[in-house]
N, C-alpha and C positions, 0 to 999 in steps of 0.2 A: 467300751464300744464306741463311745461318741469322740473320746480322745482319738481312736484309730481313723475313724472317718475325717476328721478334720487333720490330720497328717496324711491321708489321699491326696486330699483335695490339695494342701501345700505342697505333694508332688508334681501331680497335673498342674498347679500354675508353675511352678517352677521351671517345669519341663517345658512348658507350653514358652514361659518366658526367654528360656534357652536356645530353643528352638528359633526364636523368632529373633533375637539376637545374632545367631547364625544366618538366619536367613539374608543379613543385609549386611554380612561381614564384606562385601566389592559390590559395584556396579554391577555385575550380572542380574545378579541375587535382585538388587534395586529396579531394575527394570524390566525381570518377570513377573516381580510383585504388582508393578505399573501392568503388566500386561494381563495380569487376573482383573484388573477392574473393568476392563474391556468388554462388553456383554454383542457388539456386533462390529465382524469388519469385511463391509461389502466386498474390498478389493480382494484380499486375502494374502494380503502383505505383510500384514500381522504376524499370520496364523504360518505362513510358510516359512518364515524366516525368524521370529522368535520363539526359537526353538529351544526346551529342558531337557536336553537329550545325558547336561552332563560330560560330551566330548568337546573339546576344544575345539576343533576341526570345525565341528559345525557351529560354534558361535563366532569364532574368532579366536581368543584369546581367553585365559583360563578368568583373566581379572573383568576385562572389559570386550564388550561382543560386536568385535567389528563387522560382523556380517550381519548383526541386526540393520535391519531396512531401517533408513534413517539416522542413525545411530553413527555419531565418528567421535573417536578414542585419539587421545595423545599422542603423539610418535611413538613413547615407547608402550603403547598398547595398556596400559595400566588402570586408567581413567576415562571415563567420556566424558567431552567437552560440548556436545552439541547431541540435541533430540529435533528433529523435524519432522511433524506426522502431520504436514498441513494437505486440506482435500484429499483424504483419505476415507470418508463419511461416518468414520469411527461413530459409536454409541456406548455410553458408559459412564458409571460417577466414578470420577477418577477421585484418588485419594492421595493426594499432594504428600500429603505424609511419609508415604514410601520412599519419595525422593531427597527423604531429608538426609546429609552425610554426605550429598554430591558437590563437594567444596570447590571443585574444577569445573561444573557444569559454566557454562558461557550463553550457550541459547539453549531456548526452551520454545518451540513453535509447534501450535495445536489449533494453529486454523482453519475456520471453515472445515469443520467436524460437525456432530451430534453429542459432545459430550457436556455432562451436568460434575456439579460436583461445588464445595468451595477452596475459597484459597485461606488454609489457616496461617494461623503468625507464626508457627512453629517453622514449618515447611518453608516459607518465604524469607524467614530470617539465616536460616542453615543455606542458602543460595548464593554465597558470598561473593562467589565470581561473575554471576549474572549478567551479560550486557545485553542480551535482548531477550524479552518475554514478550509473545503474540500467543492471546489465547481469543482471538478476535474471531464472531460468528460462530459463537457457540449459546451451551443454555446454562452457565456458570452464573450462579449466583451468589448473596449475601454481600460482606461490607469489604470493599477496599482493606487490607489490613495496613495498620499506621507503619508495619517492620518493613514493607516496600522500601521507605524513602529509608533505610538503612543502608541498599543497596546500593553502596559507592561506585560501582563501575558499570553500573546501570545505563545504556545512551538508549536502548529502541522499548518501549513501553506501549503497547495495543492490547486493548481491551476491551475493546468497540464491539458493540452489538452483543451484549450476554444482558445476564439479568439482576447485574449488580446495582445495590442497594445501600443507600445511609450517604452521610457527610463523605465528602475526596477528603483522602487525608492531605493534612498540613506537615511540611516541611522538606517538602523537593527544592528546595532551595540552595541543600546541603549537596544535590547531585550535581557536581560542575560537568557531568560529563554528559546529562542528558539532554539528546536533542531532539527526539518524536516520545510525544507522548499522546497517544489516542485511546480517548473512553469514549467516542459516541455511542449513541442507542443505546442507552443504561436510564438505572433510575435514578442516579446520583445528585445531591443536593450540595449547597455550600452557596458564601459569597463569592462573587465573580470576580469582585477586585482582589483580593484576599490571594483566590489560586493562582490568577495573570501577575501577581506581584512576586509570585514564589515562579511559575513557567516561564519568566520575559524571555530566557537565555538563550529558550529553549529554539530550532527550528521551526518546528514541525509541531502547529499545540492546535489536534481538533477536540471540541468540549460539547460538539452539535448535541442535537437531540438527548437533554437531559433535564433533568428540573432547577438547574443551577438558577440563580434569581442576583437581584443586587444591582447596582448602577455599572459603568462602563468607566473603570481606573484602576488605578496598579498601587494597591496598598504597599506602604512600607518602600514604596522604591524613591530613589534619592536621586530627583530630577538635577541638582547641579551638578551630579558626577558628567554632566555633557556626555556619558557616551552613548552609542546607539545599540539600540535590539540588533541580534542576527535575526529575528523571527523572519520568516518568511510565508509562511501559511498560518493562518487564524481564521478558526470556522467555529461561531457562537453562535449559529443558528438553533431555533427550534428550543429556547429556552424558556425561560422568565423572565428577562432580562426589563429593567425599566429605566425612566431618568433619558437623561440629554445622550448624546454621543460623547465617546473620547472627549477631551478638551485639545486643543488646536497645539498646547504643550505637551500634551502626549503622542498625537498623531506626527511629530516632528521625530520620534525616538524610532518612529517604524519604517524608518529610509529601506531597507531592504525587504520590507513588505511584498511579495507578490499577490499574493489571493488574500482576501479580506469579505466575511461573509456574517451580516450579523441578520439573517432575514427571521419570520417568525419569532418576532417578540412582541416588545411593549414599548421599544423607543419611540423619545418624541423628541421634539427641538428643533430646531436650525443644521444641518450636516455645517462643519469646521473647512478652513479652507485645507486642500490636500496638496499644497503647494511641491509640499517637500517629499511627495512620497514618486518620488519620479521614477521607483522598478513597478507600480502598482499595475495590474495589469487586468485581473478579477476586483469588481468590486460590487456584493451583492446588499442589499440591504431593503427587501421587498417584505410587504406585510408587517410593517411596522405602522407608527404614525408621525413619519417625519414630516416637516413643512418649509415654507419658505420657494427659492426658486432652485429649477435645477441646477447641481453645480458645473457653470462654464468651463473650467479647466480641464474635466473629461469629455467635452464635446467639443468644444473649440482648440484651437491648435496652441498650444499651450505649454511646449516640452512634456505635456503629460503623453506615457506608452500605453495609457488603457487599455484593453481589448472589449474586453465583456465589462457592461451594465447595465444591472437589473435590480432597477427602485420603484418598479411598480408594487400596485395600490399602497399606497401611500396616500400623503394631502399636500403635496408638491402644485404648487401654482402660478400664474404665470404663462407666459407662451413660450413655444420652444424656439429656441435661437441656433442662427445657424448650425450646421453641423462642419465642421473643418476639419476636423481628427485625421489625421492621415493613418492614423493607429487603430482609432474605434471602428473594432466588427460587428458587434453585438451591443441595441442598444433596445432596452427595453422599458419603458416609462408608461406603462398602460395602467388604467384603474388609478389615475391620481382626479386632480382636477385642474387639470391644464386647461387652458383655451386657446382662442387664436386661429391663425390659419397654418398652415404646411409650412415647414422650413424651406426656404428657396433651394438649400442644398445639403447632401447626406453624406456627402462625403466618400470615402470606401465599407461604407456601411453596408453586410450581408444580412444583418438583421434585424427587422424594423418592426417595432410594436408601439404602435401611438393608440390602442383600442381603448374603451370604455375612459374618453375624456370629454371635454367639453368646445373641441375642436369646430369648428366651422368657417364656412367661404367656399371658394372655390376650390372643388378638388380638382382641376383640372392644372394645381402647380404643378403634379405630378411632371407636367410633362418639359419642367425646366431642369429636373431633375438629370443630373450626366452620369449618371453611377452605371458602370457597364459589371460588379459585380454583385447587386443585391438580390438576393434568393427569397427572401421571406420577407412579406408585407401584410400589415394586418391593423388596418384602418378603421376597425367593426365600431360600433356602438358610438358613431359620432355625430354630428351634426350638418354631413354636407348634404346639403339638396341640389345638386345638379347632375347630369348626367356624365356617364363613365369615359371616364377619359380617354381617349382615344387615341392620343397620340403619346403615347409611352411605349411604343414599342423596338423603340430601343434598349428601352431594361432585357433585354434577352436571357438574362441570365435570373430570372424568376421564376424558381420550381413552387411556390408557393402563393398566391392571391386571396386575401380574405378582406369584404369590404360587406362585411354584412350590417346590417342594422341602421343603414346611415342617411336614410329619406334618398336614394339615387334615384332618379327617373329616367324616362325616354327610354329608344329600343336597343337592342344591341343589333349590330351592320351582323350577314354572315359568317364574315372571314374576320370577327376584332381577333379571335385568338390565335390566327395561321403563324404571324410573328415570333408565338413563344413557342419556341421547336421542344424543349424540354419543359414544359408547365405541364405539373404534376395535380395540383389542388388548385380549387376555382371555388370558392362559397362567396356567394354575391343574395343571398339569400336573408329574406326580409328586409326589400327593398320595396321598392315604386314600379321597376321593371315591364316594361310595355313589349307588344309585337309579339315573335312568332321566338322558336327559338332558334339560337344561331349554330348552323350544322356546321361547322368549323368544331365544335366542343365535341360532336360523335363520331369526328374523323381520326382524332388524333391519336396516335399510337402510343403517346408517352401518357396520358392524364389517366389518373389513377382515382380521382374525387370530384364529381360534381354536385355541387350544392346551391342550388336556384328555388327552392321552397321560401313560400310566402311571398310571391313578386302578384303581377298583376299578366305573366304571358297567357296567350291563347293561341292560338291554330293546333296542330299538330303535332305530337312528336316525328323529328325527323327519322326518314328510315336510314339506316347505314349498311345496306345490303348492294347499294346498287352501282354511285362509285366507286367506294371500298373493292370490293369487286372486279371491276375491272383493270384499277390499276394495279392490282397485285397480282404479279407475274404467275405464282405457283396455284395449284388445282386447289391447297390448301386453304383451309379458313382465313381471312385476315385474321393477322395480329392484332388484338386491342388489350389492352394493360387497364381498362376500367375496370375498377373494383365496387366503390359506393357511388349511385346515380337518384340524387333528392330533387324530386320534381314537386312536391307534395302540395298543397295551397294555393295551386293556379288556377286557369281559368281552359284549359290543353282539353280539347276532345279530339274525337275521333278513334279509330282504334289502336290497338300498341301495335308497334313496327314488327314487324314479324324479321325484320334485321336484327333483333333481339340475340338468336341464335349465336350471331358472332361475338357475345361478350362474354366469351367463356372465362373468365376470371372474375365476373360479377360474383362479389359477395351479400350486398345490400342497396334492393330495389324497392324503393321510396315514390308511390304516385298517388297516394290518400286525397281526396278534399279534391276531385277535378270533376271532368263533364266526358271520361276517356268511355266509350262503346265498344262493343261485339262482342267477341269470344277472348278467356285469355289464350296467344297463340301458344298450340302445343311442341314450339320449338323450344319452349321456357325448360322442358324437361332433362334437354341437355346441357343445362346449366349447373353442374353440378358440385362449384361450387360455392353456392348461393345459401346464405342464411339468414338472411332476412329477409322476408317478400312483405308489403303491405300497398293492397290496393282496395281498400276500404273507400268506402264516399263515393263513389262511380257510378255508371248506368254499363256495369260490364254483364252480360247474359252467356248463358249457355254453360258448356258441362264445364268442370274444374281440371285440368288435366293430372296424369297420374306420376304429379311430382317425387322426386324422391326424397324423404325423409332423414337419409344418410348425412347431411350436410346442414338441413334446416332446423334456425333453432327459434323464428318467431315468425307468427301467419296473421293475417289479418286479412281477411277478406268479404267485413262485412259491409252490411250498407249496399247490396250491388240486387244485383238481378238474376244469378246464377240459378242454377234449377240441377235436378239429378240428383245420383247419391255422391258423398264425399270420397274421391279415393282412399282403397285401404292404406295407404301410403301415409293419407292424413288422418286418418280414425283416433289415433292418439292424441291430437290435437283436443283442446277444450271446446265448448260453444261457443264462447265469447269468443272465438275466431273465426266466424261463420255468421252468428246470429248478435244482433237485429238485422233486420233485409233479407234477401235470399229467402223468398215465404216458400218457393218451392224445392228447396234444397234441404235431403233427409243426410244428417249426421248419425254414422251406425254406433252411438256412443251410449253407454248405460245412461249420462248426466244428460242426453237429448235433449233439447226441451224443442218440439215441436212449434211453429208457426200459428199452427191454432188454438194452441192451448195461451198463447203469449197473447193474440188479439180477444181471446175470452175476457183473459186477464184487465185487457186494457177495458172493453167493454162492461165489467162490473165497475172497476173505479170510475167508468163515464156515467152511471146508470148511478154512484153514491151522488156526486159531484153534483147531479141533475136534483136529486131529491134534495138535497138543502141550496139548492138555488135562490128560494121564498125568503130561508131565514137571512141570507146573507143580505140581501137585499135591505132588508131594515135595519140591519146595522151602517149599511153605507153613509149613511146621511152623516151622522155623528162623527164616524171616522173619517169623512172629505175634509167636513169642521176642524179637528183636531190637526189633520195634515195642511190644511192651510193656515195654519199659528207656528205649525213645525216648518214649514217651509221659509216664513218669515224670519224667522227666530237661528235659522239654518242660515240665510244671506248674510245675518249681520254678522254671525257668529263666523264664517266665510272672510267676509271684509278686514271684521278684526285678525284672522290668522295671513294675510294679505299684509298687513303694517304692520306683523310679529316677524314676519319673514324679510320683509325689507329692513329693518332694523336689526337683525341677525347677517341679515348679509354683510354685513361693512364691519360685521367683528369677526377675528381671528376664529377660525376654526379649532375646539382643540382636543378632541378625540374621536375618535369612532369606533365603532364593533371592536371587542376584543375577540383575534383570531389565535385562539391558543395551539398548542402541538401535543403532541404525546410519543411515546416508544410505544405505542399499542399492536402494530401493524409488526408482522414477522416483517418484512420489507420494509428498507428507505425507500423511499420513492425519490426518480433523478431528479436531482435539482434544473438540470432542462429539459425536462419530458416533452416541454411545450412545441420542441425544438426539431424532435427526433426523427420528424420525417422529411426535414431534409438531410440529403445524403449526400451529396455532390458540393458538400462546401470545402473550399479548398484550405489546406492545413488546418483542416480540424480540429488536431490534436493543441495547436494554438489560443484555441478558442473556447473549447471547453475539457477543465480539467480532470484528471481521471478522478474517477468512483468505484465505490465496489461493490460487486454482485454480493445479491440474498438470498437466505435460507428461501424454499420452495413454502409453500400450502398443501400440506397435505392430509387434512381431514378430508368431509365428506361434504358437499354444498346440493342442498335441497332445492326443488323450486317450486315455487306457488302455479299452478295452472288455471287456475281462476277470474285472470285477467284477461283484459284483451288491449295490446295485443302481450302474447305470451312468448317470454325471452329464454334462450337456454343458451350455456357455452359452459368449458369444462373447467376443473377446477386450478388445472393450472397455468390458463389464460388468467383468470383474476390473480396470481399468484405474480404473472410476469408484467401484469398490466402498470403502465404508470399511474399514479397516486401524489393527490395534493392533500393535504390538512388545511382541509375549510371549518372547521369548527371543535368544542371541547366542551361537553357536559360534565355534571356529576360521575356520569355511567360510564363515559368513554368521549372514545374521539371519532369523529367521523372527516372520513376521506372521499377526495375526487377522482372517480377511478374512472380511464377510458377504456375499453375493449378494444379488440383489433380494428373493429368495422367503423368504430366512431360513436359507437352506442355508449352515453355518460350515465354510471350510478353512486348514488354513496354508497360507501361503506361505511356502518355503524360498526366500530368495535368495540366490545363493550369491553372494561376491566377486569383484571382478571382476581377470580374471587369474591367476583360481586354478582355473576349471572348462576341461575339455578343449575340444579344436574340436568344433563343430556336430556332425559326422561322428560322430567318437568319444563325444563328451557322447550322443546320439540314443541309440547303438548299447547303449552300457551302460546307461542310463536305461530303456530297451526292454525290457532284460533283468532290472534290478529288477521292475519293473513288471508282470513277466510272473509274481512272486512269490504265489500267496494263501494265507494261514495266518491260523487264528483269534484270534493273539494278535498279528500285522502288523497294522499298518495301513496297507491300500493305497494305492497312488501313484493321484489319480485324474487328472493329466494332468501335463507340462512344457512349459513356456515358453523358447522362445530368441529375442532381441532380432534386431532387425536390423542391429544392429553385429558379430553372433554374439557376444559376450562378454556377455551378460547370459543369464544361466541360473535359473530357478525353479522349484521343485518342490511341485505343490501335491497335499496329501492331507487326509483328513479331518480334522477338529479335533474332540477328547477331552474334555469339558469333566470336568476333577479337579479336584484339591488335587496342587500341588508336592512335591517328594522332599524339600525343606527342611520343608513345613509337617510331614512324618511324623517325620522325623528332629530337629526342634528345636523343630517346632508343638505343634498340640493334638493333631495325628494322631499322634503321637509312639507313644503305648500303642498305640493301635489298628493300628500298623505293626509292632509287635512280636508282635501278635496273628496279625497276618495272616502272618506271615513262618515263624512256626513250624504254624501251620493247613495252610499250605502244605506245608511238609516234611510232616507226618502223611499228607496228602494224597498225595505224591509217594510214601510210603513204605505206603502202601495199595495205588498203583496196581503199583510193584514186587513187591508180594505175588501180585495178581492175574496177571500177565502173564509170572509169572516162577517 
């Protein structure tokens, strides 16, 4: 019996093996098997046209299926030489395997799919005709197999953005024929020199966003052969990379260089001279910590064709020298520690970032400036104390204004902004700012952003009902294209313009911290599409009108004097958008918390505070004692950090914060996010080089209602949002993400693998979140994927200076200042309470 059984069983594999043998006797066979792995295909291009019907008629050919979508066969119909199933949004673990036996296949293109799966060495080495493989934006994972670089006739190699793992194999050295080879956004490791020694040949070598580590040289390569790289594009951002730059003998090999991007690492050094690199036209090297002075030959006139450079934050020092470039458009140097005053001249410079340096004088050189094309200007976080410069308005062609942070005083005239017919963004905000404000800014029909928070204006907001109005010919609304208006931390009373009505494209209305009265006007309700309201800090009264909720996704309306019930419109809304202030204003909410039960509240803690009045008292004696030996002990300890700081001054600076990167995020974020909203820069396509779109976010995003004020937006606005990597834990990386409106959060994303189940992750996520203290900062929602192993934590974003810049920067004194302020502080408040 037991012998007849085990003679079954050796039929059924036999047969089983027969069969399957059969199965892959041609290509047909081969790419139904491919198309069983298939589990979803939105389009249904798949499913219409890879057909087992069995008739010739309807695949094509008995051997190879020319009517398969995608799919092209030899001339004489035999073989297929070519699969292209890219943006098709396929789902599926494909099984490379199937495809082994296709000795004529040539390309292989599977991008930008949904499909998982890996690449074994069996299947990859049977591919002997191969010249392009794109398996780019998908969720393939595991190791590079070594039998790739077998593939001799190998030229296009994309594998960018999956979820591939372990050492890049060694030995493409052997492919004379290849000339792109892209693995970004992977987890791939190796030396740096090692792979650029084996790629030089290549074109087209992007290695971004990966864990690659190592110094910046080309192992193994034989400098006296004199001859030069074809490379043309080299993108090493977003690594590990550490050590000097190139040496000034290698950067001589990359004469046909155009784009050159080594941003997000860990270089330091001197930059080499780039004499020779005369097609170079990108050159990025931002978030590193290079130093030394900027390099003159891409800003001055130089034979250098530069376009774009962007070496900001860096430790680049020194003042900026002319700009001459008859080539440079794009010139970005913010976040180093430059000083100095204005460049006399800019040249044909469209994009201008001098922000967060040590800049000072007069900002009024602007107005020697002769550039009749510069769009974008962004002077923030400097040092000028004088008033805004007034006679620039020749720059005409400035969709963009940003001068915030920079001690500007005096008023602004009516009419300074009537000049710029197209100026779009205006943030002048956390200045010095004096007078009324200038109604020129709520006439104009092109300005999309205003940003005037933290100045020092007062009178009125002006109304724009009344010559708006009349000069517009039709019965119709005026046209106004404002969308965000930040008036927040002034000194503006009286009541809102009830000209409000005509900003029908307001999305985010910003008047917290003023002296603004009366009612809010109930023309606000035809605003529809506004989502962000906060007019908290005021003396506004009376009812709250019956906004609609369809569009709003944050409220804040405490602090004021309003009364009545909350519309049901807002009932959904939490407390903390309503209360503290408003004592006569009922919220019909289970979490209520009433006006009286809050001054109870306040009234017992006044009534503890009173009873140990007596004891505290005797203790003071002792503790005035003790803080005047600490105070003492404070100045000197003060003095000494004073002659630690001037004796660090006058040495080389030599690192700061490390900003690491990661592949965490489904999405790259554009390398010019910063940039994106100008629109009107001419040849564009000149300037900044293409990118490529991202997988979507399509889990579930929760949100805390608990704060105030309370933010909502959907989930595939954070998905499309731009994104920087500001930082790299244990756990994860966390990003700089803007919204559409302007509103900045990080994104925590945590590892994958390392955050609990959905359940648990929820549960305690919940429970932070249910946190609110004045020196937290709130969670204001989380993210869980729909694989559940993708976890995000997003909360506000702090815009500072680093614990490095206090501890090793310029904040250095000023951190020692603050540290011991503190203590006095702490030791004041001990006196009192105690």
């Amino acid at each position: 019996m037991i012998a007849i059984l085990h003679f079954a069983i050796f039929l059924l594999i036999s047969a089983s093996s027969s069969a399957q043998q059969r199965s892959f006797d041609n290509d047909v066979d081969r790419l139904l098997a491919f198309r069983s792995t298939i589990t979803a295909d939105p389009t249904g291009l798949l499913t219409k046209t890879w057909i087992d019907s069995g008739d010739p008629r309807q695949i094509g050919t008995p051997l190879c299926p020319t009517l398969f979508h995608g799919v092209i066969c030899d001339p004489g119909g035999t073989v297929a030489v070519s699969i292209s199933l890219d943006n098709l949004g396929l789902t599926g673990k494909v099984r490379f395997e199937v495809l082994s036996g296709m000795v004529s296949l040539q390309n292989l293109t599977l991008s930008n799919n949904k499909l998982t799966g890996f690449l074994s060495p069996a299947s990859v080495s049977s591919l002997t005709s191969l010249r392009t493989l794109d398996l780019s934006y998908n969720k393939f994972y595991g190791a590079i197999p070594h039998e790739i670089t077998n593939l001799f006739n190998l030229c296009f190699l994309k594998l960018s953005f999956n979820h591939f793992t372990g050492e890049f194999p060694l030995g493409f050295e052997a492919l004379g024929k290849l000339s792109v080879v892209d693995v970004s956004g992977n987890f791939l490791q190796g030396d740096i020199g090692t792979i650029l020694g084996e790629l030089i040949n290549a074109d087209y070598i992007d290695l971004s966003w990966n864990l690659f580590s190592g110094k910046l040289w080309l192992a193994n390569y034989n400098y006296s052969s004199s001859s030069v790289s074809n490379l043309r594009f080299l993108d090493l951002s977003c690594n590990r990379l550490n050590g000097t730059f190139f040496s000034t003998e290698t950067v001589s090999l990359f004469q046909n260089l155009i784009f050159l991007d080594v941003s997000f690492n860990y270089l330091t050094g001197e930059l080499p001279s780039f004499a020779n690199l005369r097609n170079l036209k990108f050159f990025w090297a931002r978030f590193n910590q290079f130093y030394g002075y900027l390099p003159v030959e891409f800003i001055q006139e130089s034979g250098s064709t530069l376009v774009n450079l962007d070496i900001s934050n860096n430790l680049f020092s020194g003042s900026i020298p002319n700009i001459s470039s008859k080539h440079l458009k794009v010139l970005n140097i913010s976040s180093n520690d430059l000083l100095g005053f204005l460049p006399p001249a800019i040249g044909n410079c469209i994009i201008l970032d001098f922000s967060r340096n040590r800049l000072y004088g007069n900002i009024l050189g602007m107005e020697n400036w002769k550039s009749s094309s510069l769009e974008y200007l962004d002077l923030s976080s400097n040092f000028f104390s004088e008033k805004f410069p007034l006679g620039i308005t020749h720059l005409k062609s400035l969709i963009h204004i940003k001068i915030r942070n920079c001690s500007l005083r005096g008023s602004l005239p009516s009419s300074v902004f009537e000049p710029f017919t197209v100026l779009s963004t205006i943030d002048l905000s956390a200045n010095k700012f004096t007078g009324t404000l200038p109604i020129s800014l709520f006439l104009s029909s092109n300005l999309k952003e205003i940003q005037l928070s933290g100045n020092f204006f007062d009178g009125r907001i002006p109304n724009i009902d009344g010559e708006a109005v009349v000069n517009n010919s039709s019965t119709s609304l005026p046209r106004f294209n404002l969308e965000i208006l930040d008036l927040s931390d002034n000194s503006l009373f009286g009541a809102l313009p009830s000209g409000i009505i005509y900003l029908q494209k307001l999305k985010s209305l910003h008047l917290r911290c003023n002296s603004l009265s009366g009612s809010i006007p109930t023309g606000i309700v035809t605003l529809e599409s506004l989502e962000y309201l906060d007019l908290s800090s005021n003396k506004l009264q009376g009812l709250i009108p019956n906004i609609s909720q369809s569009t709003l996704m944050m409220l804040n309306l405490s602090y004021n004097n309003l009364s009545g019930d909350v519309p049901k419109n807002l009932a959904e809304f939490p407390d903390s958008c309503f209360y503290p202030g408003n004592h006569f204003l009922y919220h019909h909410s289970p979490d209520t918390t009433s006006p009286a039960s809050v001054s109870s509240t306040y009234s017992d803690i006044s009534g503890i505070y009173s009873t140990d009045q007596v004891e505290r008292k005797k203790r003071r004696r002792g503790i005035a004692i003790a803080l005047i030996c600490f105070c003492v002990v404070t100045i000197i300890v003060v003095l000494v950090g004073i002659s630690l700081h001037v004796f660090q001054h006058f040495k080389k600076k030599n690192e700061i914060s490390e900003i690491s990167k990661d592949l965490s995020l489904s999405k790259k974020p554009s390398k010019y996010h910063k940039y994106d909203h100008v629109k009107n820069i001419h040849n564009e396509s000149d300037l900044l080089p293409p990118i490529y779109s991202s997988d979507q976010l399509v889990g579930r995003l929760c949100f805390f209602n608990n704060h105030s004020p309370t933010i909502m937006f959907p989930v595939n606005e954070l998905s499309n949002a731009p994104a920087q990597v500001v930082g790299r834990g244990s756990h994860g990386t966390s990003y700089k993400v803007i919204l559409k409106n302007g509103h900045i959060l990080i994104a925590k994303r945590f590892r994958i693998g390392l955050s609990k189940p959905t359940k648990d992750f929820a549960k305690e996520i919940k429970r932070i979140g249910s946190i609110s203290h004045q020196n937290i900062i709130p969670l204001r929602a989380h993210y869980y994927g729909s694989n559940y192993q993708e976890n995000i934590l997003l909360s506000d974003y702090i815009d500072g200076n680093s614990l490095a810049w206090y501890l090793h920067g310029s904040g250095r004194l000023l951190f020692i200042i603050k540290v011991y302020v503190f203590m006095i502080y702490f030791q004041f408040t001990l006196m009192i309470y105690y």
